[in-house]
CHARMM internal coordinates of N, CA and C (Angstrom, degrees):
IC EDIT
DIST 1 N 1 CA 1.4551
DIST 1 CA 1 C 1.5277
ANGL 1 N 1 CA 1 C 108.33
DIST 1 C 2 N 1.0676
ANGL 1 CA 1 C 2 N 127.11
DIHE 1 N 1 CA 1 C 2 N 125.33
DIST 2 N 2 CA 1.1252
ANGL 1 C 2 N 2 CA 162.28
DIHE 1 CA 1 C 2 N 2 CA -166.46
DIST 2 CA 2 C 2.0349
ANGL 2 N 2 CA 2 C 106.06
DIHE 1 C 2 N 2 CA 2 C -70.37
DIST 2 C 3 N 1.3082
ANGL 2 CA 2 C 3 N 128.00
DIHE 2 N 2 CA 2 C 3 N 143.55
DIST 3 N 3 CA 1.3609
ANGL 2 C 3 N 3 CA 116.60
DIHE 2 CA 2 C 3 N 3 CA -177.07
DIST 3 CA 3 C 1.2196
ANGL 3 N 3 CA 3 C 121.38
DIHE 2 C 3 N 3 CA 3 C -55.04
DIST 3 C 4 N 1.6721
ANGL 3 CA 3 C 4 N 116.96
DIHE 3 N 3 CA 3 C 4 N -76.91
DIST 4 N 4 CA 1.0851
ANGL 3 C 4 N 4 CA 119.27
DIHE 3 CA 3 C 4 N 4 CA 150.55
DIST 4 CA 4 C 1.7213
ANGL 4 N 4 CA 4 C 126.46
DIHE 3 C 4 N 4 CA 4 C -3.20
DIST 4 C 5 N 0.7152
ANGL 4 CA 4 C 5 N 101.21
DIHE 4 N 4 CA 4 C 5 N -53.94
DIST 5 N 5 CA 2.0300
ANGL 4 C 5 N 5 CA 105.90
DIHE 4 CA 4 C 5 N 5 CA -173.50
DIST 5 CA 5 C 1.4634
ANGL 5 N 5 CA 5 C 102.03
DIHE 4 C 5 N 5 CA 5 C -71.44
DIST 5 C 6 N 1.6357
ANGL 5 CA 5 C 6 N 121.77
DIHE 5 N 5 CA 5 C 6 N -53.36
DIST 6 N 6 CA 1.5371
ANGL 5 C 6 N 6 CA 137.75
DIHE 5 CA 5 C 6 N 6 CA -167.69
DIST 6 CA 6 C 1.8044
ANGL 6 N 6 CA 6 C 87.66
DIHE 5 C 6 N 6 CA 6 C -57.03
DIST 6 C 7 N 1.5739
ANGL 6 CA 6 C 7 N 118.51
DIHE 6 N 6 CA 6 C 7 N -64.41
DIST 7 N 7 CA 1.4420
ANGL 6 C 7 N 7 CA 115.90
DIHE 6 CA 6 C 7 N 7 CA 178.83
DIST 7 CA 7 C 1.3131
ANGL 7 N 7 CA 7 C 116.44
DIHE 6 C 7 N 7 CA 7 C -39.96
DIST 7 C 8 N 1.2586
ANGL 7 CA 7 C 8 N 130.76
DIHE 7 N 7 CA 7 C 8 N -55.23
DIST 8 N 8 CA 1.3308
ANGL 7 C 8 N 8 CA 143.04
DIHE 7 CA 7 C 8 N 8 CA 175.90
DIST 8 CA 8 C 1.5145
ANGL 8 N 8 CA 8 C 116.49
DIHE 7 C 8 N 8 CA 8 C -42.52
DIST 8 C 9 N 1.8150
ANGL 8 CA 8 C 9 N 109.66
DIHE 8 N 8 CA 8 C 9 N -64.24
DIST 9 N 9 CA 1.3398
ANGL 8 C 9 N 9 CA 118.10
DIHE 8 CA 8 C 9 N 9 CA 156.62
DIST 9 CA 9 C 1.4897
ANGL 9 N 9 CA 9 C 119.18
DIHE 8 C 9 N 9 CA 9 C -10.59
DIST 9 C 10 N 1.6478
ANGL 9 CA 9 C 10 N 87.98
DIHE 9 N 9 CA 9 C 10 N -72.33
DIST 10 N 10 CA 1.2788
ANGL 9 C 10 N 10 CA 113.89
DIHE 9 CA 9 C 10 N 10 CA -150.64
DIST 10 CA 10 C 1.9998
ANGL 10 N 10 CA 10 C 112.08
DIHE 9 C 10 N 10 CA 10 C -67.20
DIST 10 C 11 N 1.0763
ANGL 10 CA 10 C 11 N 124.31
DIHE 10 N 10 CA 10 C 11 N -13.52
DIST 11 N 11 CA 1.1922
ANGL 10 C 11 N 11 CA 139.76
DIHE 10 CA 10 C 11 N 11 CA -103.35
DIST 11 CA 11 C 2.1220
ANGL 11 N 11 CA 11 C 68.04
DIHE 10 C 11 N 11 CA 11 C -139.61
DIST 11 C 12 N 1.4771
ANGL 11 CA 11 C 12 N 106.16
DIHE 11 N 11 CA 11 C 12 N -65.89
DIST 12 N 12 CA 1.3474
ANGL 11 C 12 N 12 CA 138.13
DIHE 11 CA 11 C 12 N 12 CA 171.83
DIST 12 CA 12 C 2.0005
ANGL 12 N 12 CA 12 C 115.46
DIHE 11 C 12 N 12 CA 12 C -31.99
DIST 12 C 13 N 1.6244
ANGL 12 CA 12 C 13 N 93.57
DIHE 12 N 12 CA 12 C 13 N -40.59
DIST 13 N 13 CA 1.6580
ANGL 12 C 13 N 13 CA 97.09
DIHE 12 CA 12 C 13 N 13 CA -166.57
DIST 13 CA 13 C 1.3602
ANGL 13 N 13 CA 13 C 91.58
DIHE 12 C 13 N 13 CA 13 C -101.34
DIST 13 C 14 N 1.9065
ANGL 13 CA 13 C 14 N 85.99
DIHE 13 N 13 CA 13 C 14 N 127.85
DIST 14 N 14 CA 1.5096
ANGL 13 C 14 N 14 CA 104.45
DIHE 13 CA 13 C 14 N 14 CA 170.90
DIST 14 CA 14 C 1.6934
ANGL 14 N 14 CA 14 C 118.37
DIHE 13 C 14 N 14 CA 14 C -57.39
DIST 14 C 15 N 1.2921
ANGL 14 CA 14 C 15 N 116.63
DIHE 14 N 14 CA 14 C 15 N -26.80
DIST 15 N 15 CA 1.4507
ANGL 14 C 15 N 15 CA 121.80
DIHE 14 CA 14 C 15 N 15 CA 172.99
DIST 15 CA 15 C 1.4151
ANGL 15 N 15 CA 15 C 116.67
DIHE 14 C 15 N 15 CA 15 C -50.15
DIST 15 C 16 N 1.0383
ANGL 15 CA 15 C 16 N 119.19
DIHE 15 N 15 CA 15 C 16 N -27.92
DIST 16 N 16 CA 1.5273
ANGL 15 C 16 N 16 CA 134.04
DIHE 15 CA 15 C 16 N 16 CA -173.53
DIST 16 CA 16 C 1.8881
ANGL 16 N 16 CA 16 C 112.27
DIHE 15 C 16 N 16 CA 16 C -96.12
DIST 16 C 17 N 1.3356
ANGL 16 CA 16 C 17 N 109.31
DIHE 16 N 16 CA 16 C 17 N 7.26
DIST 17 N 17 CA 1.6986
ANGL 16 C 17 N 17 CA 115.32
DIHE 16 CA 16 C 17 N 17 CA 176.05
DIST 17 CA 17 C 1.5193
ANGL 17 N 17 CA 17 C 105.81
DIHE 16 C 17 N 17 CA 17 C -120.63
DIST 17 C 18 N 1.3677
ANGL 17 CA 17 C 18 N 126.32
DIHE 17 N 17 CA 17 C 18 N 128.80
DIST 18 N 18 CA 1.6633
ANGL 17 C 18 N 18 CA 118.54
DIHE 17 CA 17 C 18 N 18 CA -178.42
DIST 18 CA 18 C 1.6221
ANGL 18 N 18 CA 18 C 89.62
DIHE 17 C 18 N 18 CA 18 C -128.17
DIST 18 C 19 N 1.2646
ANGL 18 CA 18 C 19 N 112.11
DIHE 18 N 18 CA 18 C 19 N 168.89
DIST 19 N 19 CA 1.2786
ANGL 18 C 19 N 19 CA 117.93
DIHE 18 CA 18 C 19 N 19 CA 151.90
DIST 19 CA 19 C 1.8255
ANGL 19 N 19 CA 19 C 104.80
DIHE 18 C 19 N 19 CA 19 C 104.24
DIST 19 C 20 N 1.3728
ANGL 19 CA 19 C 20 N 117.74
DIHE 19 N 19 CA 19 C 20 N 8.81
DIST 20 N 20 CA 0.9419
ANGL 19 C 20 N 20 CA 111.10
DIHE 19 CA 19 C 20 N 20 CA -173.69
DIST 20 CA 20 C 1.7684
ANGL 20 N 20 CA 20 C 126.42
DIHE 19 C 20 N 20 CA 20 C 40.89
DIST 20 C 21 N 0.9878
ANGL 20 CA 20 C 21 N 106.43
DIHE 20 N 20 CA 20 C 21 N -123.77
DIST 21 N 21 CA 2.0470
ANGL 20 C 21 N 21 CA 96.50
DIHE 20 CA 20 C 21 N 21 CA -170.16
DIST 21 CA 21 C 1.7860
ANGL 21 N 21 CA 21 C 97.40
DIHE 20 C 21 N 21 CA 21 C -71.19
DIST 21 C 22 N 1.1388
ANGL 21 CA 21 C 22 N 127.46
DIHE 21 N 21 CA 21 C 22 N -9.62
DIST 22 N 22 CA 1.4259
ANGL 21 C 22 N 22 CA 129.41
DIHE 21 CA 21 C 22 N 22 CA 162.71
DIST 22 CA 22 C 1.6677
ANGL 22 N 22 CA 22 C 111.64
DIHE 21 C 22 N 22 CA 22 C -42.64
DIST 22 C 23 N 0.9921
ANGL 22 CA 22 C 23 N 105.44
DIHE 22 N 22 CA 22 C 23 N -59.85
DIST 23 N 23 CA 1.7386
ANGL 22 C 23 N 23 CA 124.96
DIHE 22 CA 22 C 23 N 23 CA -176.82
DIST 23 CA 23 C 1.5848
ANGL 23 N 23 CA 23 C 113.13
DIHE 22 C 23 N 23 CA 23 C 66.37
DIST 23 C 24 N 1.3397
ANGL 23 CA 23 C 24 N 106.69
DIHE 23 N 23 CA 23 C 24 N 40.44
DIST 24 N 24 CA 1.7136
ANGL 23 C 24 N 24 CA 121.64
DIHE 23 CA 23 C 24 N 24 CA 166.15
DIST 24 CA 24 C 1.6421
ANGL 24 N 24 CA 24 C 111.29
DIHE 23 C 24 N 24 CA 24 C -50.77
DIST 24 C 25 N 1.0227
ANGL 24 CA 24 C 25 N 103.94
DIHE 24 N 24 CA 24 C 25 N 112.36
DIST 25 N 25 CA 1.8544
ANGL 24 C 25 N 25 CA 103.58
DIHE 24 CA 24 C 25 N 25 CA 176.26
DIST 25 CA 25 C 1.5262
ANGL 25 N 25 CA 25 C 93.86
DIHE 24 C 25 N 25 CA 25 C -99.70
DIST 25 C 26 N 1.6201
ANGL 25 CA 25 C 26 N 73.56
DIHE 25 N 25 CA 25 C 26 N 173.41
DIST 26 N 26 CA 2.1796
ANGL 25 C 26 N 26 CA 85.00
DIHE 25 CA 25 C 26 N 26 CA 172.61
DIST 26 CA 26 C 1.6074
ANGL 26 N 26 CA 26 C 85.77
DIHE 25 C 26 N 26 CA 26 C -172.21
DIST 26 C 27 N 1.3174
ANGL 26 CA 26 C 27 N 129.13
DIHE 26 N 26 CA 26 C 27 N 107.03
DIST 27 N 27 CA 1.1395
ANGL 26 C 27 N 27 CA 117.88
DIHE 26 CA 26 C 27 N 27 CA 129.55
DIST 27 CA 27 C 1.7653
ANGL 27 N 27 CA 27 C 119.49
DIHE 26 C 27 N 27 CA 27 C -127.53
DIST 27 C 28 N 1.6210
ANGL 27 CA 27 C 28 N 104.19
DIHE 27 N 27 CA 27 C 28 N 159.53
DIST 28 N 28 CA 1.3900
ANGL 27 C 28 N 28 CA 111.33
DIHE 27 CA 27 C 28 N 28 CA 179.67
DIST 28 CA 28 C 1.3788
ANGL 28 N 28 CA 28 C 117.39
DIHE 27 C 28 N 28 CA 28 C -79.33
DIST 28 C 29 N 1.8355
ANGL 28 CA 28 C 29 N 118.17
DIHE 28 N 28 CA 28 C 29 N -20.21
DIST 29 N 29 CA 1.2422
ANGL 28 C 29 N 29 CA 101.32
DIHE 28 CA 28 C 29 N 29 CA -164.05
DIST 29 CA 29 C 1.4409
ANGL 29 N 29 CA 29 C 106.02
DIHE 28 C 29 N 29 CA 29 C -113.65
DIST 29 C 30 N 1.7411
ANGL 29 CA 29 C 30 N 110.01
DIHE 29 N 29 CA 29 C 30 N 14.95
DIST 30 N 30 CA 1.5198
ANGL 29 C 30 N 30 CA 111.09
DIHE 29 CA 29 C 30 N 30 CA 177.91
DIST 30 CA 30 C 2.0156
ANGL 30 N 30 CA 30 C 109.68
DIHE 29 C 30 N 30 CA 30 C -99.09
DIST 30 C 31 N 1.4289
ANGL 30 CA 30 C 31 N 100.88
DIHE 30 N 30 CA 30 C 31 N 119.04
DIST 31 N 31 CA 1.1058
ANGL 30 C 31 N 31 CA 104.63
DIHE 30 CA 30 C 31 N 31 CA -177.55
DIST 31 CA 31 C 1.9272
ANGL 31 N 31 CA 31 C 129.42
DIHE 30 C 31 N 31 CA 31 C -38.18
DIST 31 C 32 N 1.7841
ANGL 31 CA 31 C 32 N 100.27
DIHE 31 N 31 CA 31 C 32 N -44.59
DIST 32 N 32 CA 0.8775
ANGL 31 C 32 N 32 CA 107.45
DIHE 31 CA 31 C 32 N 32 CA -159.53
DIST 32 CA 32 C 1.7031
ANGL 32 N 32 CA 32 C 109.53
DIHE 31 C 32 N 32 CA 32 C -58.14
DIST 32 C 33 N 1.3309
ANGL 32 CA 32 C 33 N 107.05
DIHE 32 N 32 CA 32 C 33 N 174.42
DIST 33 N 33 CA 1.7283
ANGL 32 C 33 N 33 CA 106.91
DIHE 32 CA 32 C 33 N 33 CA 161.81
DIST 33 CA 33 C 1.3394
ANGL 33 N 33 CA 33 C 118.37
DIHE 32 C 33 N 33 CA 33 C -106.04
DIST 33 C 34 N 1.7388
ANGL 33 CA 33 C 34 N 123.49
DIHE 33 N 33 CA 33 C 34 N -40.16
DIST 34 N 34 CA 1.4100
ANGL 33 C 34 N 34 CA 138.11
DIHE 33 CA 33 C 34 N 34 CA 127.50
DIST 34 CA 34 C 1.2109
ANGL 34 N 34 CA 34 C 121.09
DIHE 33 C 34 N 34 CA 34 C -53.87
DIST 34 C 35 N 1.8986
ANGL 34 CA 34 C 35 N 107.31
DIHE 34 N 34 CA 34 C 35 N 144.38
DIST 35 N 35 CA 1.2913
ANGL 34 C 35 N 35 CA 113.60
DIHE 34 CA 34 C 35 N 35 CA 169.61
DIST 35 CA 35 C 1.1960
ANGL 35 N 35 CA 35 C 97.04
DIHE 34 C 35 N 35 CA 35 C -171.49
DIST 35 C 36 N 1.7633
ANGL 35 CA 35 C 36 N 112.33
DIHE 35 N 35 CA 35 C 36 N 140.39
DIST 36 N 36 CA 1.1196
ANGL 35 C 36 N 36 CA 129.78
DIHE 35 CA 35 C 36 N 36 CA -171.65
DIST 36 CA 36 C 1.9410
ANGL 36 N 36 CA 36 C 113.48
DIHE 35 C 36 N 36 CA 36 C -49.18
DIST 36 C 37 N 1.3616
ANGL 36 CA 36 C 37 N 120.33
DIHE 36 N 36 CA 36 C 37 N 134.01
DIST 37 N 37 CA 1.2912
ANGL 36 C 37 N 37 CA 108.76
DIHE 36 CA 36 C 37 N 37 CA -178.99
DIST 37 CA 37 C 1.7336
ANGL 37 N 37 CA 37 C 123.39
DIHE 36 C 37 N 37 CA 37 C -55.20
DIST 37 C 38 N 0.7330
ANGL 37 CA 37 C 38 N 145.78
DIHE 37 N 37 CA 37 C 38 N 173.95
DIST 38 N 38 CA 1.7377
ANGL 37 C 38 N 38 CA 124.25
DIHE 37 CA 37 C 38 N 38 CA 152.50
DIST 38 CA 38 C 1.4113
ANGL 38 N 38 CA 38 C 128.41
DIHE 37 C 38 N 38 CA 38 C -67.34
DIST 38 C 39 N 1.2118
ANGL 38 CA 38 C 39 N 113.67
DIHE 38 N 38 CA 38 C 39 N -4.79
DIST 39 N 39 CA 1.5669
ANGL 38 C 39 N 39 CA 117.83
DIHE 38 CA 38 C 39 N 39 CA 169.63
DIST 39 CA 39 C 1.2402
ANGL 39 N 39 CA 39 C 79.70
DIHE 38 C 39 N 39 CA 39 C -121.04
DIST 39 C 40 N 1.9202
ANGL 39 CA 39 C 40 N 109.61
DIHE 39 N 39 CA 39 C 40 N 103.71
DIST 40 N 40 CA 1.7156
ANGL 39 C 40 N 40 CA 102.23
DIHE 39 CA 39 C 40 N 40 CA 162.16
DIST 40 CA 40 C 0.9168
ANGL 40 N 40 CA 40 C 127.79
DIHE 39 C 40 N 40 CA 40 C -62.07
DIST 40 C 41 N 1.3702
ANGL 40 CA 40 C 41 N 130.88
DIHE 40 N 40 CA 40 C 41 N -29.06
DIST 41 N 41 CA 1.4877
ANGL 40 C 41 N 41 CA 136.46
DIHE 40 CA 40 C 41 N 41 CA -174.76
DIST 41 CA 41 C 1.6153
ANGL 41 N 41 CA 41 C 95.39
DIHE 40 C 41 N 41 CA 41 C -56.57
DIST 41 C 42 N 1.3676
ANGL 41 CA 41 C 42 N 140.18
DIHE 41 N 41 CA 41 C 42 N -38.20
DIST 42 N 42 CA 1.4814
ANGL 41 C 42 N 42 CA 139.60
DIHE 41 CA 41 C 42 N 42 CA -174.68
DIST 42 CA 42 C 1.7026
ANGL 42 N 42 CA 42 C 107.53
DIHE 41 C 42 N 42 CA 42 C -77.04
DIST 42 C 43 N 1.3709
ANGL 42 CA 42 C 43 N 135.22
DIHE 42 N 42 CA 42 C 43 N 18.79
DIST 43 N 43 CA 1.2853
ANGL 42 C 43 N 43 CA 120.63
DIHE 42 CA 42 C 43 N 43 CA 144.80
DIST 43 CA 43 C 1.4032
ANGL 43 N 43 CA 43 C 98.67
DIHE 42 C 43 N 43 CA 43 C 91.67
DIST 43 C 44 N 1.1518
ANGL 43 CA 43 C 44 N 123.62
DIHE 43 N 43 CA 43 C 44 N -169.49
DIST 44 N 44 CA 1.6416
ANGL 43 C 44 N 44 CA 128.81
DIHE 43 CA 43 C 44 N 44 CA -153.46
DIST 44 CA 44 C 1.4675
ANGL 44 N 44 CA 44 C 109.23
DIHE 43 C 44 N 44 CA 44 C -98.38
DIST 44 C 45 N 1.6577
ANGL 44 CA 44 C 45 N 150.76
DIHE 44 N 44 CA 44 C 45 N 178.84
DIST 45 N 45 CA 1.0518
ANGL 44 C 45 N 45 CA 151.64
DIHE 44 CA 44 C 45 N 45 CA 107.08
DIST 45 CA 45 C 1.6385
ANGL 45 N 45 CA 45 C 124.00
DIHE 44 C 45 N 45 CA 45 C -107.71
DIST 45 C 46 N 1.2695
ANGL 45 CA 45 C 46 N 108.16
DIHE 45 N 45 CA 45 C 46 N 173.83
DIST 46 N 46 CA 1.4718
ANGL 45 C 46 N 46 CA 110.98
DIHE 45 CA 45 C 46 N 46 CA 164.17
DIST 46 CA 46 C 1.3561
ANGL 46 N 46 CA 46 C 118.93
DIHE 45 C 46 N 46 CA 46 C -67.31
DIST 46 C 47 N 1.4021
ANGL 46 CA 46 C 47 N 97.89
DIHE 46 N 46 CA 46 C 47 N 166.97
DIST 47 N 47 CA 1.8436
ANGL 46 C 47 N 47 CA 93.87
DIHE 46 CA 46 C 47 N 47 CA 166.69
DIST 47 CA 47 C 1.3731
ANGL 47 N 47 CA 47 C 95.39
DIHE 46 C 47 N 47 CA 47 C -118.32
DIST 47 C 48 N 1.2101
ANGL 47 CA 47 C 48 N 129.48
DIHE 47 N 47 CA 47 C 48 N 112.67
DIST 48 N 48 CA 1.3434
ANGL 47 C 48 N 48 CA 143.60
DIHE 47 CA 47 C 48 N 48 CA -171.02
DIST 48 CA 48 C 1.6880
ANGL 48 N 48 CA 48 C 105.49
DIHE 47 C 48 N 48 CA 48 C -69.94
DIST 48 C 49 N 1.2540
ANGL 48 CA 48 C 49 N 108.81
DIHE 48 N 48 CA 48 C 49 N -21.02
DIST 49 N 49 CA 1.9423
ANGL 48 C 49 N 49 CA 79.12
DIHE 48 CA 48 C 49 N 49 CA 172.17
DIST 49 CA 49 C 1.4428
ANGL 49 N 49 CA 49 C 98.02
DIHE 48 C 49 N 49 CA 49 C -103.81
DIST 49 C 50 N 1.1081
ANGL 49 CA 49 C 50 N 136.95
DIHE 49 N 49 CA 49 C 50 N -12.41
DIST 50 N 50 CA 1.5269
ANGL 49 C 50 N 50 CA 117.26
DIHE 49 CA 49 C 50 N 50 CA 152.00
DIST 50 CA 50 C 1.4055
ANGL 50 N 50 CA 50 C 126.17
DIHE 49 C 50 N 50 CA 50 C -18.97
DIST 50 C 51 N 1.4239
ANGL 50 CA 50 C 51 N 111.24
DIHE 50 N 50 CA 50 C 51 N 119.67
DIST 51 N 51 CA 1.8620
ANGL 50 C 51 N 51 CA 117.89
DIHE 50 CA 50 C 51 N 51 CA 177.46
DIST 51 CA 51 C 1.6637
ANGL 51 N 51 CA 51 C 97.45
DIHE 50 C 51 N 51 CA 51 C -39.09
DIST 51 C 52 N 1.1627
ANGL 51 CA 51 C 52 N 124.71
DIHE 51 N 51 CA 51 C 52 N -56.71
DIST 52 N 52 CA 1.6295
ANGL 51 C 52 N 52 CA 125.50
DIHE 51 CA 51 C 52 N 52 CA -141.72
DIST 52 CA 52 C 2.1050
ANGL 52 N 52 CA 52 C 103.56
DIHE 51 C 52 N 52 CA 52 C -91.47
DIST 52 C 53 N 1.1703
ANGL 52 CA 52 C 53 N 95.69
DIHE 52 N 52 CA 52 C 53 N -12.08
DIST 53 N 53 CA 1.4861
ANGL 52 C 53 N 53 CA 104.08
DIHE 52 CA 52 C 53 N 53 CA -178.59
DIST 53 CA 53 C 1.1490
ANGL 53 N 53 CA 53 C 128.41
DIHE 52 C 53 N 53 CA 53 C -64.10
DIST 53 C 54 N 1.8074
ANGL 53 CA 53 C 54 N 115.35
DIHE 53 N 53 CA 53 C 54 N -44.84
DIST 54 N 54 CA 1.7982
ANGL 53 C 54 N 54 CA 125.65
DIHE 53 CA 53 C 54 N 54 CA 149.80
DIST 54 CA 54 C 1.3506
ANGL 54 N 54 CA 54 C 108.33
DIHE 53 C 54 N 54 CA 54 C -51.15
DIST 54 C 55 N 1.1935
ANGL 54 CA 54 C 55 N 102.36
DIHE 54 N 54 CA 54 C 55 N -45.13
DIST 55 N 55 CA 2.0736
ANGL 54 C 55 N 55 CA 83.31
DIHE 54 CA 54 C 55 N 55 CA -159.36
DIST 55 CA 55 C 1.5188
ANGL 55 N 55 CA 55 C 107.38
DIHE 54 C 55 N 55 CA 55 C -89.35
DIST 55 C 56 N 1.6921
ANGL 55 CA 55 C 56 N 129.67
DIHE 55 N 55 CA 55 C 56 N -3.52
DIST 56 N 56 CA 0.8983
ANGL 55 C 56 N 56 CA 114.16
DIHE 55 CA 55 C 56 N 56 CA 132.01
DIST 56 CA 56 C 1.8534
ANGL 56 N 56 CA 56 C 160.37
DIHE 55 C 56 N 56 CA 56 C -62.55
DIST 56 C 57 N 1.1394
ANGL 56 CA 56 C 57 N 67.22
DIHE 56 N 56 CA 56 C 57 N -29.45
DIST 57 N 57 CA 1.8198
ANGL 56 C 57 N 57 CA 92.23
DIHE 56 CA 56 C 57 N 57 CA 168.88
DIST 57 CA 57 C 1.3941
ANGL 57 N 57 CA 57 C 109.16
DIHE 56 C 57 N 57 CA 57 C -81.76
DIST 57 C 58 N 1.3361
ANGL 57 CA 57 C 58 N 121.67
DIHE 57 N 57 CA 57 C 58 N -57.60
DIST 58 N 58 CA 1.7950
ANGL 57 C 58 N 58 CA 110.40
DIHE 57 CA 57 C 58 N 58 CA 161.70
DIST 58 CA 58 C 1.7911
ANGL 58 N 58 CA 58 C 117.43
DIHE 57 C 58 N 58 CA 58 C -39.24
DIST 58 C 59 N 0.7542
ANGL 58 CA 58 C 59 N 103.85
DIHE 58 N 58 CA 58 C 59 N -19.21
DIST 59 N 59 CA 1.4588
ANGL 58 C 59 N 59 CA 116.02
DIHE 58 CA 58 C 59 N 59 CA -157.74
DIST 59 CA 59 C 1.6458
ANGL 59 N 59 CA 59 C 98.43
DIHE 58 C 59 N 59 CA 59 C -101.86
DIST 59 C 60 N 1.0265
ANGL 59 CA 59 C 60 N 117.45
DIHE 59 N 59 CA 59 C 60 N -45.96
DIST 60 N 60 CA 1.6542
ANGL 59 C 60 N 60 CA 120.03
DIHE 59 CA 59 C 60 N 60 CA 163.22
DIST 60 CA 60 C 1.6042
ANGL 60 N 60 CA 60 C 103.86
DIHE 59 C 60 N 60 CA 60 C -60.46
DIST 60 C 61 N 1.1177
ANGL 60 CA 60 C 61 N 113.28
DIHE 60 N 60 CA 60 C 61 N -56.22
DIST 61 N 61 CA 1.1336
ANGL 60 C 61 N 61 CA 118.56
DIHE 60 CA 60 C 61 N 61 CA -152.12
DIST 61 CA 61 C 1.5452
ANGL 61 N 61 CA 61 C 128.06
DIHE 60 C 61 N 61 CA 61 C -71.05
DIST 61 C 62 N 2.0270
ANGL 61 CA 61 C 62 N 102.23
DIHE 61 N 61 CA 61 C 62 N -26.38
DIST 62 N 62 CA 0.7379
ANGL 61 C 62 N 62 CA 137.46
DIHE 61 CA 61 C 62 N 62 CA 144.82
DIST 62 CA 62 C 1.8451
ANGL 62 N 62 CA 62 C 125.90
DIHE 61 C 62 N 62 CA 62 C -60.63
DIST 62 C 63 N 0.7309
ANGL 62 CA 62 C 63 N 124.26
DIHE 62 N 62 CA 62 C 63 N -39.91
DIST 63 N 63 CA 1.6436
ANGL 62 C 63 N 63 CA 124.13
DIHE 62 CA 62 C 63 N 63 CA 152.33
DIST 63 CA 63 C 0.9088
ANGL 63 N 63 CA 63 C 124.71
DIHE 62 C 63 N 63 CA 63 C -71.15
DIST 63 C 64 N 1.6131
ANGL 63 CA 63 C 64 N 141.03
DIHE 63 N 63 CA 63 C 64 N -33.19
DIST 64 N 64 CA 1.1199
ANGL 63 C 64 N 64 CA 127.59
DIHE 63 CA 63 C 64 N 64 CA 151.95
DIST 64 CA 64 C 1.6319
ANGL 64 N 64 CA 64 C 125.42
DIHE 63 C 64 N 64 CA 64 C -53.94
DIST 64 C 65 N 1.4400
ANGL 64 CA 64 C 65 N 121.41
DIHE 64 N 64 CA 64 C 65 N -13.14
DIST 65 N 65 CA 1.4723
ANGL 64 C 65 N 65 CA 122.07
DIHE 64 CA 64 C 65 N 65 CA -170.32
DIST 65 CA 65 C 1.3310
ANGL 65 N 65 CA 65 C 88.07
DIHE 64 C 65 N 65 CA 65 C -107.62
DIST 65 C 66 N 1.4951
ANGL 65 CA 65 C 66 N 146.21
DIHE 65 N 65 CA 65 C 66 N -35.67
DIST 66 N 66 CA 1.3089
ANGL 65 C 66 N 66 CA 117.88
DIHE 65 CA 65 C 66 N 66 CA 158.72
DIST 66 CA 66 C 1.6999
ANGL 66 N 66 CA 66 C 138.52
DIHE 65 C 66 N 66 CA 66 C -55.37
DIST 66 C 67 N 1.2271
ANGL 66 CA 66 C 67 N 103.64
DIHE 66 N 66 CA 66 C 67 N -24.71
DIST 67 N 67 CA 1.3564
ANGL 66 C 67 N 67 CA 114.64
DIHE 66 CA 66 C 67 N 67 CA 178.76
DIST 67 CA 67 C 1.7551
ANGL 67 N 67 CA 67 C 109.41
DIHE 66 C 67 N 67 CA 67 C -93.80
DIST 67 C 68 N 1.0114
ANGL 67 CA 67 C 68 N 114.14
DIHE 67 N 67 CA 67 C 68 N -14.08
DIST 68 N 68 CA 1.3947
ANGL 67 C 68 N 68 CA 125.01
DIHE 67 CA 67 C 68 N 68 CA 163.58
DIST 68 CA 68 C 1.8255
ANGL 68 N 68 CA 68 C 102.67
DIHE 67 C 68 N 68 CA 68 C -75.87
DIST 68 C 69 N 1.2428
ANGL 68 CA 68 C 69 N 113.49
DIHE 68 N 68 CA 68 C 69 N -73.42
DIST 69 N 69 CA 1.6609
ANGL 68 C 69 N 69 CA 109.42
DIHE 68 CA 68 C 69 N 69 CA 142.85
DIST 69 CA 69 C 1.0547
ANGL 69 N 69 CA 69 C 136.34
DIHE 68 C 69 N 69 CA 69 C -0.55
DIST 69 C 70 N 1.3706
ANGL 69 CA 69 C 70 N 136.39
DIHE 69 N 69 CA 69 C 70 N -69.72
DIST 70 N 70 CA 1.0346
ANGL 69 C 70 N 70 CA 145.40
DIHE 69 CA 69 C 70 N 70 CA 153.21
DIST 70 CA 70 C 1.1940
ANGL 70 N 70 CA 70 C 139.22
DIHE 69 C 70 N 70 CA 70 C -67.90
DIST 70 C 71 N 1.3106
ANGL 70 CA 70 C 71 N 118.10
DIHE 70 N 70 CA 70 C 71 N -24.37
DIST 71 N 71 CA 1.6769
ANGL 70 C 71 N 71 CA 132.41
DIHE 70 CA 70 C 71 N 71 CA 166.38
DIST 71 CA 71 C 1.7823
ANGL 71 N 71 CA 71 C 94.98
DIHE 70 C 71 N 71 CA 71 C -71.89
DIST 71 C 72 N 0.9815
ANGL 71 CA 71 C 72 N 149.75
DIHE 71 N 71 CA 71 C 72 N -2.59
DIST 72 N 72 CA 1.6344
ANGL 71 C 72 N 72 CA 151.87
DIHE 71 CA 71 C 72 N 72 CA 169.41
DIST 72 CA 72 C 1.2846
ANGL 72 N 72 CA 72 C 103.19
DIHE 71 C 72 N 72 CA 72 C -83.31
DIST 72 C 73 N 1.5845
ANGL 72 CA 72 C 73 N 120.20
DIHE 72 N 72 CA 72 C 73 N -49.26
DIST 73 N 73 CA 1.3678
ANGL 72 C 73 N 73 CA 120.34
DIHE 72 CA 72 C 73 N 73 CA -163.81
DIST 73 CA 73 C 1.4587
ANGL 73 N 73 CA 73 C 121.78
DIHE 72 C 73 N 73 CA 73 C -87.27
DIST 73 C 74 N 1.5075
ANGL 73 CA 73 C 74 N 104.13
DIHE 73 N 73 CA 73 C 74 N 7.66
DIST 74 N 74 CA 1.6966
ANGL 73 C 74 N 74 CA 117.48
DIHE 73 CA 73 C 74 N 74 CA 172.75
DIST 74 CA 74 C 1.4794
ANGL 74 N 74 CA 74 C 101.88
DIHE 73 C 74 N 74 CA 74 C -79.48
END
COOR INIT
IC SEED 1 N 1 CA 1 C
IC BUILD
């Protein structure tokens, strides 16, 4: 099976969505780091066991608390 397809699979099993209307994914064996939510019309999420998915989200999350930070000190 081919990547593409395993993503698809993967993408497919309800085991792999938490969070109810959140639509938190996590799988290990889907390449992507994005992936369509399950209600596509609701826009993208991470794939949380993706390597690049924490240190992006720290990284958002972390800029938003500096600029929250700094919007105080005006």
């Amino acid at each position: 099976m081919r990547q593409p397809e395993i993503n698809e699979r993967e993408w497919h099993t309800p085991g792999n969505w938490h969070g109810g209307w959140l639509g938190i994914y996590s799988s290990e064996q889907d390449t992507r780091l994005l992936v369509p939510k399950r209600h596509r019309l609701m826009g993208w999420t991470f794939n949380f066991a993706h390597p690049g998915a924490r240190f992006l989200l720290g990284l958002l999350l972390g800029a938003a608390i500096l600029a929250a930070l700094m919007g105080r000190r005006s």
